[in-house]
KEKE-3310 file (N, C-alpha, C; in steps of 0.2 Angstrom, whole numbers, plus 5000, padded with zeros to 4 digits):
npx = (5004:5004:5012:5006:5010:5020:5016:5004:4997:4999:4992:4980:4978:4975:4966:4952:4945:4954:4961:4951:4948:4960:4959:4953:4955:4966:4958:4950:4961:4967:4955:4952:4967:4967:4958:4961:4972:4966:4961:4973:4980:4971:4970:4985:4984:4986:4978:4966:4965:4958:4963:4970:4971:4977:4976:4971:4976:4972:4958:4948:4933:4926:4912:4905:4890:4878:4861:4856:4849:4845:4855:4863:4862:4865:4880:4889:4883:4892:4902:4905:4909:4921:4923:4913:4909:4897:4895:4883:4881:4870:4858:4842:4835:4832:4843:4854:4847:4843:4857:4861:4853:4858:4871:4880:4892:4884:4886:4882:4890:4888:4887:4892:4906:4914:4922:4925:4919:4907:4909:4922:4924:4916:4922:4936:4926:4924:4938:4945:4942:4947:4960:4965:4976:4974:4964:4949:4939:4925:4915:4895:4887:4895:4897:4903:4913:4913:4928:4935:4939:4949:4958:4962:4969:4979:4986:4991:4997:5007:5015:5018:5013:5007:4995:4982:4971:4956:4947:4931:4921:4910:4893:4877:4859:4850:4848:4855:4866:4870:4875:4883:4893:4903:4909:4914:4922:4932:4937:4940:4954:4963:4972:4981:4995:4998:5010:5015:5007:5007:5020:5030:5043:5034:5027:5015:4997:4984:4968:4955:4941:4929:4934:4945:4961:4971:4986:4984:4995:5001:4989:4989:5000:5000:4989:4979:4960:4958:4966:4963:4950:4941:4943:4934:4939:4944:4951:4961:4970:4972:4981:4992:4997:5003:5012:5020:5027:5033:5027:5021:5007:4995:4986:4972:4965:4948:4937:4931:4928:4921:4911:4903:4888:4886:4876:4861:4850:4849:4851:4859:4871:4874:4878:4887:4898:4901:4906:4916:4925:4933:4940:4948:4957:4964:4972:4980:4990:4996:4988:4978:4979:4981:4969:4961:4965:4961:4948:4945:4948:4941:4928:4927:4926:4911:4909:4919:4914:4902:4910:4915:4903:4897:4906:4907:4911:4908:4911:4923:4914:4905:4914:4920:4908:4907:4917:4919:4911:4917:4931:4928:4922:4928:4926:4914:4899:4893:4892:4878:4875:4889:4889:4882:4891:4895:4885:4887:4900:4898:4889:4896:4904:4900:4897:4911:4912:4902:4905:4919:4915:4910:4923:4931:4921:4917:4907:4895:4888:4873:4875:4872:4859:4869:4878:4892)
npy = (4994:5011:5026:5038:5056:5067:5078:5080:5076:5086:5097:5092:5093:5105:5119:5124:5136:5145:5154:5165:5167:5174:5183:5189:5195:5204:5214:5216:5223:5233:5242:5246:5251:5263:5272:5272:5281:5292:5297:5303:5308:5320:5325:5329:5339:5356:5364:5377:5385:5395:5411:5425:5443:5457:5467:5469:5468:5478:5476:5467:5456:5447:5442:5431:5431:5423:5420:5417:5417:5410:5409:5419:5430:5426:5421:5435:5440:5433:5438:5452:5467:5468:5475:5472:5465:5461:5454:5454:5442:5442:5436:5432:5431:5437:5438:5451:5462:5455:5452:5465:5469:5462:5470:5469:5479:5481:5476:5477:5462:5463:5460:5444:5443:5438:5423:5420:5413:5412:5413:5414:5429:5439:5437:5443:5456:5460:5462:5474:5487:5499:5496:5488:5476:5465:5453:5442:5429:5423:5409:5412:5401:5396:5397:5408:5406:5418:5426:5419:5425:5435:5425:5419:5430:5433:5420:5423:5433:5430:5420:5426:5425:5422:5420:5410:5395:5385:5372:5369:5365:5351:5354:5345:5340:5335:5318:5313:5321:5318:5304:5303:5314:5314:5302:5307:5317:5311:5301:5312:5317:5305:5308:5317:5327:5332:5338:5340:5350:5360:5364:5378:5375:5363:5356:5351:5357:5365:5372:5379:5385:5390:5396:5410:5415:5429:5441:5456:5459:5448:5443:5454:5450:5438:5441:5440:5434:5438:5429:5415:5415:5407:5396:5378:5376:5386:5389:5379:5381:5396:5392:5384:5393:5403:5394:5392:5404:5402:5405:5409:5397:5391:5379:5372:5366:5367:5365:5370:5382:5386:5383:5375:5372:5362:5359:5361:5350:5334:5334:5347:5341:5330:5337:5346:5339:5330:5342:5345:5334:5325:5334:5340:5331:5330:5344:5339:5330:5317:5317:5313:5301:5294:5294:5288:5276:5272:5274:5262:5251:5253:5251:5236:5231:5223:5213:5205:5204:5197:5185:5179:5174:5167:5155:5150:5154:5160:5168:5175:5182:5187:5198:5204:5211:5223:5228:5241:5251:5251:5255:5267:5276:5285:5295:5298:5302:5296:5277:5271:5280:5277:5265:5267:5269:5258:5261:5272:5273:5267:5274:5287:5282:5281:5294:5302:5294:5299:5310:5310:5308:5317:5326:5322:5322:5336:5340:5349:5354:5360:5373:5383:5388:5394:5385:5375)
npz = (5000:4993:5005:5010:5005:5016:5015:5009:5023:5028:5023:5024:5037:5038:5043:5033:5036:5043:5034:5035:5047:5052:5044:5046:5059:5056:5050:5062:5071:5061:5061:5075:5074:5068:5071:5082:5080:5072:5084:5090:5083:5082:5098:5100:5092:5099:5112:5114:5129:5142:5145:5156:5152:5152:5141:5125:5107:5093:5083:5072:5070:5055:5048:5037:5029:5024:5021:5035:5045:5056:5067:5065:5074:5087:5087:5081:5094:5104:5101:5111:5114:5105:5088:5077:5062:5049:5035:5022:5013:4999:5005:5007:5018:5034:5039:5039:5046:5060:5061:5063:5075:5086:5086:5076:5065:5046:5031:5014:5004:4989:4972:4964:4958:4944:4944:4956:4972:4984:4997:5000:4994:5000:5014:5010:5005:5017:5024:5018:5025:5039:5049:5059:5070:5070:5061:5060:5057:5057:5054:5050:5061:5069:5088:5104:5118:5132:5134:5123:5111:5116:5124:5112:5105:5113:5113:5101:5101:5111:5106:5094:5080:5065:5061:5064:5069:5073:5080:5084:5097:5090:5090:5090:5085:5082:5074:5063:5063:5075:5072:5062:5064:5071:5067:5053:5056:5064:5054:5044:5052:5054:5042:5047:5053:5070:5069:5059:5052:5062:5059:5050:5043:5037:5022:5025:5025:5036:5039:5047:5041:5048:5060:5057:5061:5056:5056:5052:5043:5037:5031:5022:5014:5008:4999:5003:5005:4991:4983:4983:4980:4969:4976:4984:4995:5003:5015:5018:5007:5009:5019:5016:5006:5015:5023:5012:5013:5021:5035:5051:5057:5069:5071:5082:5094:5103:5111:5123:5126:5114:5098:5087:5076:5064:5051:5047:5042:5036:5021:5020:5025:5018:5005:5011:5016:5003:4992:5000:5002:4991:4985:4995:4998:4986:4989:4998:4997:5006:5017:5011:5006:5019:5021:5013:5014:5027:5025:5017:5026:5034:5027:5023:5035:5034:5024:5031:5043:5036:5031:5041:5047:5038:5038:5050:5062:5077:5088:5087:5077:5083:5091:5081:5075:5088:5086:5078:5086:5098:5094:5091:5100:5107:5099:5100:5110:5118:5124:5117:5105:5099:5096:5081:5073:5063:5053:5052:5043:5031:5025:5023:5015:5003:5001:4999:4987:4980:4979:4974:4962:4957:4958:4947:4935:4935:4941:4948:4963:4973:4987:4997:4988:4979:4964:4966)
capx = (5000:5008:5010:5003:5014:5018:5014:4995:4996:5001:4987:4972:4976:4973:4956:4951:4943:4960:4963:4946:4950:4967:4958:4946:4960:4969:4952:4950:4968:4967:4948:4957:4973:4967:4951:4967:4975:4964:4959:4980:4981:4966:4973:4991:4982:4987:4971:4967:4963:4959:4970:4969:4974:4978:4973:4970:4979:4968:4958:4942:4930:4920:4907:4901:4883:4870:4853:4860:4845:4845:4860:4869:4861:4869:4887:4886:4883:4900:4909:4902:4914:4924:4923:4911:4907:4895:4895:4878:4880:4864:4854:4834:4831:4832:4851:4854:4841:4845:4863:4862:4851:4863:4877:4885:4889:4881:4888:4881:4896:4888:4885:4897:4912:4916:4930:4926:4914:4904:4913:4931:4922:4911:4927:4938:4925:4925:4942:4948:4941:4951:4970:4966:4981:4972:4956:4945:4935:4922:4906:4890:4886:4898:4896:4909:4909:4916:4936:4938:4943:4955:4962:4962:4971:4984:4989:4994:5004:5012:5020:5020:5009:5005:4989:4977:4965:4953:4943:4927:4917:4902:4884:4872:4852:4847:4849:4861:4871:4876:4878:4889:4897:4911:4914:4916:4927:4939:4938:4947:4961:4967:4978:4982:5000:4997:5019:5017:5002:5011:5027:5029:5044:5034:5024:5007:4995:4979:4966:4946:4937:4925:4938:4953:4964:4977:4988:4984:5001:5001:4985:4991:5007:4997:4984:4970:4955:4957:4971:4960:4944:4939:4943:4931:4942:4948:4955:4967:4972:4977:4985:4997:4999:5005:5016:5024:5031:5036:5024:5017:5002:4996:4981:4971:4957:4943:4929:4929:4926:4920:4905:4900:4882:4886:4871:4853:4849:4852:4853:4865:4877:4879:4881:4893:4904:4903:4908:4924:4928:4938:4945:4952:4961:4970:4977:4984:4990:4999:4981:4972:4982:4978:4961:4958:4965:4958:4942:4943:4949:4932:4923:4929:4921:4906:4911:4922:4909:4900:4913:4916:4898:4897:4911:4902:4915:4902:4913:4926:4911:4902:4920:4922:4903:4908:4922:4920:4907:4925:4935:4926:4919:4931:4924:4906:4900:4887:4891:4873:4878:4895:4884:4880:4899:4896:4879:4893:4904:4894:4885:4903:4909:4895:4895:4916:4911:4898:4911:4926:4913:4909:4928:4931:4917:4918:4899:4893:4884:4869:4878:4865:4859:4872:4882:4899)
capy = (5000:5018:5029:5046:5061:5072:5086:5081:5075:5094:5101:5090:5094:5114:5122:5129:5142:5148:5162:5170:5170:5176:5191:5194:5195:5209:5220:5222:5228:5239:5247:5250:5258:5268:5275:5277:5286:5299:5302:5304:5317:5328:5326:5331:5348:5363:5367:5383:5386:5402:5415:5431:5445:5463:5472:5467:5470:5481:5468:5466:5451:5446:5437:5431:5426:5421:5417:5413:5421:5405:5407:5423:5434:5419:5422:5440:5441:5432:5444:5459:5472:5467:5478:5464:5467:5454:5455:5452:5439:5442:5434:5434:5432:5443:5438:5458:5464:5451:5456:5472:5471:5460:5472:5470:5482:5475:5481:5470:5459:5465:5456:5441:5445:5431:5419:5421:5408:5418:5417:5421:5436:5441:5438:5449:5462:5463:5464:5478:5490:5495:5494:5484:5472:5457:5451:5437:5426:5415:5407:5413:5394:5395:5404:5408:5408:5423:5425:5414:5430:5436:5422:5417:5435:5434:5415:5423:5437:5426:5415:5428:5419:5426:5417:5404:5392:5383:5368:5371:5359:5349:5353:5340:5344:5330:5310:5313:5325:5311:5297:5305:5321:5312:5300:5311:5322:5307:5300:5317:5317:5299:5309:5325:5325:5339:5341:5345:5356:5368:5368:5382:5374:5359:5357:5350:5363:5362:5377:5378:5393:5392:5400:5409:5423:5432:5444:5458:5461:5442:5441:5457:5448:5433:5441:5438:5427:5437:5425:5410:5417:5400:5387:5378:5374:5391:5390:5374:5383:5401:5390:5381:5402:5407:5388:5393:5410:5400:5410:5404:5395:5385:5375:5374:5363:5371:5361:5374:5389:5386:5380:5375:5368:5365:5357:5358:5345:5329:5336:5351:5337:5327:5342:5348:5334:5331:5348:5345:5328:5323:5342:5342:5325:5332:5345:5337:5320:5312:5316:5309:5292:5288:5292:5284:5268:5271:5270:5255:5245:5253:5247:5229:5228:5221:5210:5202:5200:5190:5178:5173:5171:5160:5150:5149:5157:5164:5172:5181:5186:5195:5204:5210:5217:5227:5232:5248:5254:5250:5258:5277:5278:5290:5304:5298:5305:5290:5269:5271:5284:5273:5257:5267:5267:5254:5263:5280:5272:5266:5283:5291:5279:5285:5303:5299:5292:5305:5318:5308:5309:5327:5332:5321:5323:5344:5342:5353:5354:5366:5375:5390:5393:5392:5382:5376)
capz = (5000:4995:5008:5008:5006:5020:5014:5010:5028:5033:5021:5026:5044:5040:5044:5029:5039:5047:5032:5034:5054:5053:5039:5053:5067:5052:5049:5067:5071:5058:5063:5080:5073:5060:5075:5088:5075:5072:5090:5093:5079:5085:5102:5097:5093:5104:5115:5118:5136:5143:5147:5159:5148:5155:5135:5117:5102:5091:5080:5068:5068:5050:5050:5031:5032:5018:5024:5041:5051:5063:5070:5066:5081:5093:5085:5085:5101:5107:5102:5113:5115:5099:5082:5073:5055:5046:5027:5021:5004:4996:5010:5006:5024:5038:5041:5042:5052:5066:5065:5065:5080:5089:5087:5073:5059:5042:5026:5010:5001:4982:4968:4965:4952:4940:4944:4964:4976:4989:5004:4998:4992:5007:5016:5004:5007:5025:5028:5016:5029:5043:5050:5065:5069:5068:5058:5063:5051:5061:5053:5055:5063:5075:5094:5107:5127:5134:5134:5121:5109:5121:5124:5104:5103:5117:5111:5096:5102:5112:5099:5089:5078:5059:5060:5071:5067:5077:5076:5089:5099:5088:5093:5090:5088:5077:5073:5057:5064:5082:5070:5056:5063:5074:5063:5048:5060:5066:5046:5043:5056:5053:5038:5050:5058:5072:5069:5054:5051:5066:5059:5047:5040:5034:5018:5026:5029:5037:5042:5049:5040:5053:5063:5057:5063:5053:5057:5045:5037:5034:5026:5014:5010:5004:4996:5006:5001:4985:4981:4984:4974:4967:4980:4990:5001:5004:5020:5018:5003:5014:5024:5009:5006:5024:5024:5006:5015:5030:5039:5058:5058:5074:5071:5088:5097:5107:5115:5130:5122:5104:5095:5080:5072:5056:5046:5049:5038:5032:5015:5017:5028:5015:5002:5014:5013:4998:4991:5002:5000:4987:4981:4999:4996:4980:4990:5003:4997:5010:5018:5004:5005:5024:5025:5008:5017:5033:5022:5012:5031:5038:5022:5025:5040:5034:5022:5034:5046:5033:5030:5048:5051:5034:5041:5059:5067:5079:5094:5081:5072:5087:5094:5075:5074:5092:5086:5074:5091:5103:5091:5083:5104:5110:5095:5101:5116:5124:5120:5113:5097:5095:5090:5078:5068:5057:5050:5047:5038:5023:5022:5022:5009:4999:5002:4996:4981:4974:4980:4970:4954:4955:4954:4942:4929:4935:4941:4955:4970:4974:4992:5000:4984:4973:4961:4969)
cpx = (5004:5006:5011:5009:5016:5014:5006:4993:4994:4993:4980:4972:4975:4966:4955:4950:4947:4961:4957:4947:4954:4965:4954:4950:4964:4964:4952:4955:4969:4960:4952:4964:4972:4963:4957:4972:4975:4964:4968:4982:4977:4969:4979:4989:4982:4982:4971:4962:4961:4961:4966:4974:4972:4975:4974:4972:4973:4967:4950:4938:4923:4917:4905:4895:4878:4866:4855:4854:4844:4848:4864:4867:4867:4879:4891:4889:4888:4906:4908:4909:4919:4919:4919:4907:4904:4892:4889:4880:4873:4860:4846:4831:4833:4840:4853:4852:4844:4854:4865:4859:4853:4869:4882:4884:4887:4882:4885:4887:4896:4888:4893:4902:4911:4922:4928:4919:4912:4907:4921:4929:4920:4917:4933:4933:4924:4933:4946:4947:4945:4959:4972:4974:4980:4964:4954:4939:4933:4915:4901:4886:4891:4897:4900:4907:4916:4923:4939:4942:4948:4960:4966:4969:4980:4990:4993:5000:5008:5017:5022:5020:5006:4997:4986:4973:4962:4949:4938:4923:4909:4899:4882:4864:4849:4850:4856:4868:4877:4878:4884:4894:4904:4914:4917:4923:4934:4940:4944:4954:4965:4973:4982:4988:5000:5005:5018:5014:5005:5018:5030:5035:5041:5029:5016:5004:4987:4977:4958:4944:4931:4929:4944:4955:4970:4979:4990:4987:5002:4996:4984:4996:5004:4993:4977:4965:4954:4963:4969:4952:4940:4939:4938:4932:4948:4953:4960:4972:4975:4981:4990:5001:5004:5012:5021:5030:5033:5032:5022:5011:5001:4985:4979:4964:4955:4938:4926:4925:4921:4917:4905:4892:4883:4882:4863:4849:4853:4856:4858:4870:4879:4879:4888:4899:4905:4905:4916:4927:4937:4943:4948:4960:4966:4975:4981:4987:4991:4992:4976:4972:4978:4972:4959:4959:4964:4951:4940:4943:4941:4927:4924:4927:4916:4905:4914:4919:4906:4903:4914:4909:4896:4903:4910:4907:4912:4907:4916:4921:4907:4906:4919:4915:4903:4912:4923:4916:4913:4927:4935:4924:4922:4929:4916:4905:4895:4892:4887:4874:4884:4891:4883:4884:4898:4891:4885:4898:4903:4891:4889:4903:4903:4896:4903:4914:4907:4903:4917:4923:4911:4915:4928:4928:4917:4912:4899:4889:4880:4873:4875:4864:4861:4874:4889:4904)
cpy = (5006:5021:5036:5051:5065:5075:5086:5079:5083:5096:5099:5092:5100:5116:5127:5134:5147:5154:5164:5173:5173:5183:5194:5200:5203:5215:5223:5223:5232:5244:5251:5255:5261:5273:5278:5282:5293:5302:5303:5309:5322:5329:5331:5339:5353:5361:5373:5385:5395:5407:5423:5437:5454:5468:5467:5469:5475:5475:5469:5461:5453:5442:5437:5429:5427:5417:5412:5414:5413:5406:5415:5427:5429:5424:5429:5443:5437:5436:5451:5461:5471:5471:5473:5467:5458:5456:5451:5448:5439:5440:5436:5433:5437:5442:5445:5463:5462:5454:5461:5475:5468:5464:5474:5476:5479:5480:5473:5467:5463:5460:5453:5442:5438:5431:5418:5416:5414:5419:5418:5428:5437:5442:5443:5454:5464:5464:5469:5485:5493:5497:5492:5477:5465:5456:5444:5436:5421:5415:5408:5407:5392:5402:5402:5410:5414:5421:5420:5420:5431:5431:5419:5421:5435:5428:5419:5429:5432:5425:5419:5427:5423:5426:5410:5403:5386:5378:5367:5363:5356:5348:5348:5342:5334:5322:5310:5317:5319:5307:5298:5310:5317:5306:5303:5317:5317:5303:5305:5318:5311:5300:5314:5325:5332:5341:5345:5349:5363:5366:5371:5379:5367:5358:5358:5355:5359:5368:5374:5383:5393:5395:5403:5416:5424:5439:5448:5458:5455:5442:5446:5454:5444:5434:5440:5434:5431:5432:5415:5411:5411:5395:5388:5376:5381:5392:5386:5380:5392:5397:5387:5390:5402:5400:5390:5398:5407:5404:5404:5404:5391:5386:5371:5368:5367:5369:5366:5380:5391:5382:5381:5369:5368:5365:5358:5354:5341:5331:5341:5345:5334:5331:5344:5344:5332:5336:5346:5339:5326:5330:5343:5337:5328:5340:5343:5328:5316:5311:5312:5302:5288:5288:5288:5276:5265:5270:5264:5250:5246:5249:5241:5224:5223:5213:5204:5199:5193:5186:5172:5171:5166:5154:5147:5151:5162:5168:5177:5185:5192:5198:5207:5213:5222:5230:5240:5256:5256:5256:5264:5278:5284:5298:5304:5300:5301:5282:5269:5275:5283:5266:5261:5269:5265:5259:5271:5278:5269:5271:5286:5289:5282:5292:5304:5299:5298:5311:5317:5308:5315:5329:5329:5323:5332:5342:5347:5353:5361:5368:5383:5392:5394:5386:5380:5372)
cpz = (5000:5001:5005:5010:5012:5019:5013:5017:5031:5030:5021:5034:5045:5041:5039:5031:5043:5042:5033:5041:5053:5047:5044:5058:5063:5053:5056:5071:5068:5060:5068:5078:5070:5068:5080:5087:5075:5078:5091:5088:5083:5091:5102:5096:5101:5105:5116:5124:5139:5146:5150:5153:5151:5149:5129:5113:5098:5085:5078:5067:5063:5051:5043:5031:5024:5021:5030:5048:5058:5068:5069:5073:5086:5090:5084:5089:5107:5106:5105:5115:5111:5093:5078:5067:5053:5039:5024:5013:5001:4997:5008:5013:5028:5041:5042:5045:5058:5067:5067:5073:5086:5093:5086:5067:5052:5036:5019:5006:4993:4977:4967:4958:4948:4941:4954:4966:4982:4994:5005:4997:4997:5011:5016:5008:5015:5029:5025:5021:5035:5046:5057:5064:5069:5064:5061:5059:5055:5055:5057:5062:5069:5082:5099:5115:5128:5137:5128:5116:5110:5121:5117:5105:5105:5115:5104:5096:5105:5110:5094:5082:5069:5058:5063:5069:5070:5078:5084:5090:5093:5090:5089:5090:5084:5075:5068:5060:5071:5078:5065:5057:5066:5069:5057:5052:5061:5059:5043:5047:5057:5047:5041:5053:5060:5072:5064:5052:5055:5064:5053:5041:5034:5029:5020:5028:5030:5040:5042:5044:5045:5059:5062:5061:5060:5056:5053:5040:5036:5029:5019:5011:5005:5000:4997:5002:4994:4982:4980:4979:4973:4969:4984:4996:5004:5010:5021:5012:5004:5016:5021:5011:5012:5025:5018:5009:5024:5036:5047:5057:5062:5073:5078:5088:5103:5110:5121:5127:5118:5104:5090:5078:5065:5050:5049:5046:5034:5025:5014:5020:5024:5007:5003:5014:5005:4993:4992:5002:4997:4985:4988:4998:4992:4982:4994:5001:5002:5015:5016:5003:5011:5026:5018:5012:5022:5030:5021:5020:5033:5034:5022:5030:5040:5029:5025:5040:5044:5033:5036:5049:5046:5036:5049:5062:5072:5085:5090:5077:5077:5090:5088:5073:5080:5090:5082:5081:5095:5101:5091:5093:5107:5107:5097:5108:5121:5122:5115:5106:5096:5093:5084:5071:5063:5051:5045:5044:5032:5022:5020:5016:5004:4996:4998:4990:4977:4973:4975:4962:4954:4954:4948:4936:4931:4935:4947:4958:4971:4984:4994:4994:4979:4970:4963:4966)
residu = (UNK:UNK:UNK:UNK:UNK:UNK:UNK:UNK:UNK:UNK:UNK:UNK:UNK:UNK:UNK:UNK:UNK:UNK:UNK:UNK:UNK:UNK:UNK:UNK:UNK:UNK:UNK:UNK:UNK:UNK:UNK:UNK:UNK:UNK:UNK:UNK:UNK:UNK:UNK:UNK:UNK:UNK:UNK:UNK:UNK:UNK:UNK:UNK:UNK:UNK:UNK:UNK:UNK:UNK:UNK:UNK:UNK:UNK:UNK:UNK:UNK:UNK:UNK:UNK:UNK:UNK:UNK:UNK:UNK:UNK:UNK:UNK:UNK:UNK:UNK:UNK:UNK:UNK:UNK:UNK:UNK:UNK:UNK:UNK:UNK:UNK:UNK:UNK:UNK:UNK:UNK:UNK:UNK:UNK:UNK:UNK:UNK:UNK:UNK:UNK:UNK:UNK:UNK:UNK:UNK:UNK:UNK:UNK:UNK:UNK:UNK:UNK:UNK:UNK:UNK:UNK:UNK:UNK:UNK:UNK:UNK:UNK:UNK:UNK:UNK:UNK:UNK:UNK:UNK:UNK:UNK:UNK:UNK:UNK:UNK:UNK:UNK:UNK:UNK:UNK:UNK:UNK:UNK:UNK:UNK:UNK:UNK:UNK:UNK:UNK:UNK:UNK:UNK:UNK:UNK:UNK:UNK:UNK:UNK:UNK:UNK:UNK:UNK:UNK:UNK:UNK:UNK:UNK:UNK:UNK:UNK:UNK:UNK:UNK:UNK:UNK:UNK:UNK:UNK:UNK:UNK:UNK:UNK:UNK:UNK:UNK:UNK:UNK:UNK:UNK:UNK:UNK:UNK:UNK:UNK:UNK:UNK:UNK:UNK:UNK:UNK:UNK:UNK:UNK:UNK:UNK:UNK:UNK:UNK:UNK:UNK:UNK:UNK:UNK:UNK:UNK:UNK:UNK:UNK:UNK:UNK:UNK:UNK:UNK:UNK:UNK:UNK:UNK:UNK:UNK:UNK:UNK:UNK:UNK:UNK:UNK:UNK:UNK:UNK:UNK:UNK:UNK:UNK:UNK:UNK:UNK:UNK:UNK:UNK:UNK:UNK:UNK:UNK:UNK:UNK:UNK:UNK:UNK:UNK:UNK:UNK:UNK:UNK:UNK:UNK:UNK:UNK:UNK:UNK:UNK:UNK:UNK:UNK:UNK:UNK:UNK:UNK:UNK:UNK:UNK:UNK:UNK:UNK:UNK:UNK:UNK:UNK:UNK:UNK:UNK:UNK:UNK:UNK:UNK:UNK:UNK:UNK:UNK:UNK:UNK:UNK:UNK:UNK:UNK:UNK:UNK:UNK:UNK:UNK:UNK:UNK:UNK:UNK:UNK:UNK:UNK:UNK:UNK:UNK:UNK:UNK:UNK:UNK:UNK:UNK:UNK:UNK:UNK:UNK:UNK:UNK:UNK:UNK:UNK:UNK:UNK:UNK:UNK:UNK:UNK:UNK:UNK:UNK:UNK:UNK:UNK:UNK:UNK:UNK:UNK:UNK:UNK:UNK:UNK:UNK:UNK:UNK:UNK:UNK:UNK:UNK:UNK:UNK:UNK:UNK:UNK:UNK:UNK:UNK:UNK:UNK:UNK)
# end
């Protein structure tokens, strides 16, 4: 009687279901690395805390606002006893009334030039005014607790700072907004190294336009947001600017101070992502790389599920359906709206894809109104 080869010995006593476990046991060490990632970038961000401050530079806050009446009175009114100018965009609702009665002065922005997107403009026209030492560009959607200004200000004398930009705490009102904002938030900081955004010699830049601060005679050198005109990413795209000239830029976290509501609807949130998506990627690539890869491991989750639960691997299969909740929970703020991870990362990867077909094809998005 022949005897049977080792080697088919070795290979009948393998568990065919040993690579699908062993792809499991990959996926989710990467969900966690990629989720511990982001949260170790954001953290990495400076904080700004806030600071006792004897006087304040001399200094101007814009407000750009189109059809903002919800929200601009609120925003506003954090800046009481600050200079605050709010540049009305062609607003059809009472967005300048409300400011006005707030606090602020209200100059209208004027009809939009060709070549220009409305809030480089609006911006532009609120800060040619002036010869204050610093300007101050917050969104009408964001609102501010008393001292946060000041302390903004003093941070930047300090360091001696060309320019600051802020990334404020996420309010919450609505279902869409707790299940997608954090992780759309921690999706983005998986490519962010807080070294290199703050260190003027190194190319990567990164800025909020819901909060910036320039230091006037910087924002003339670069040419102010007329230099950017046509980006809708205007604010990364100063911030390249201000990095090309070696300028100091320090990129900041705020949860104490700073607010931001960014969307009031499903439909602008996933506008709003989509708009920025993909055109932010192609400026930043080494950005563009790890969150594109931190995508695809998240998108793989499911998939992988399936396979272990077609193989009966029933314990591996229910640790890898907890684990996206485990992993994304430190950007969520219950257990209860971390379960609900896995749901935000197929929506993303959507909102991605439409946004990777609009640069591509040159389509565009409807954005307050207009064409973007």
């Amino acid at each position: 009687m022949n005897e049977i080869p080792q080697e088919l010995h070795i290979a009948s006593s393998l568990d065919p279901a040993m690579p699908v476990f062993a792809a499991g046991v990959v996926v989710a060490l990467a969900i966690v690395f990629f989720a511990w990632l982001s949260r170790r970038n954001y953290l990495a961000l400076p904080e700004l805390k806030p600071e006792l401050t004897a006087g304040l530079p001399t200094h101007r806050v814009v407000i750009p606002a189109r059809n903002e009446e919800a929200s601009i009175a609120r925003c506003v009114s954090s800046f009481q006893g600050s200079p605050c100018l709010v540049v009305d965009d062609q607003s059809t609702d009472r967005t300048a009334a409300l400011a006005e009665a707030a606090g602020a002065a209200v100059r209208p922005a004027g009809p939009l030039p060709a070549g220009w997107l409305g809030k480089p403009h609006a911006c532009w026209a609120g800060s040619r005014d002036g010869d204050s030492e610093f300007l101050v560009f917050a969104d009408a959607d964001t609102w501010y607790d008393p001292g946060f200004l000041s302390s903004l200000l003093a941070y930047a004398q300090r360091r001696q700072l060309h320019a600051a930009t802020v990334f404020p705490r996420q309010e919450f009102e609505h279902w869409y907004e707790r299940l997608l904002l954090p992780y759309g938030l921690g999706l983005y900081f998986t490519g962010v190294s807080a070294a290199n955004v703050n260190n003027p010699r190194h190319p990567e830049a990164l800025a909020n336009g819901q909060c910036l601060l320039f230091r006037r005679s910087a924002y003339k050198f670069i040419g102010g947001h007329a230099s950017v005109a046509n980006s809708v990413i205007e604010d990364v795209a100063l911030a390249r600017l201000l990095k090309r000239h070696r300028m100091n830029i320090a990129v900041l976290r705020c949860e104490s101070m700073a607010h931001v509501r960014m969307y009031r609807s499903f439909a602008d949130l996933w506008r709003g992502f989509q708009k920025n998506s993909f055109r932010f990627l192609r400026v930043n690539p080494r950005t563009g790389i790890l969150v594109i890869a931190s995508s695809i491991v998240m998108t793989s989750w499911l998939p992988m599920l399936a396979a272990l639960l077609w193989q009966e691997h029933w314990f591996p299969a229910a640790v890898l359906a907890l684990i996206p909740a485990v992993a994304w929970r430190p950007w969520y703020r219950s257990w209860l709206q971390a379960l609900g991870a896995p749901i935000a990362i197929y929506i993303f990867q959507a909102i991605a894809l439409s946004g990777m077909c609009a640069a591509i094809f040159g389509l565009t998005t409807r954005w307050k109104g207009r064409r973007v």
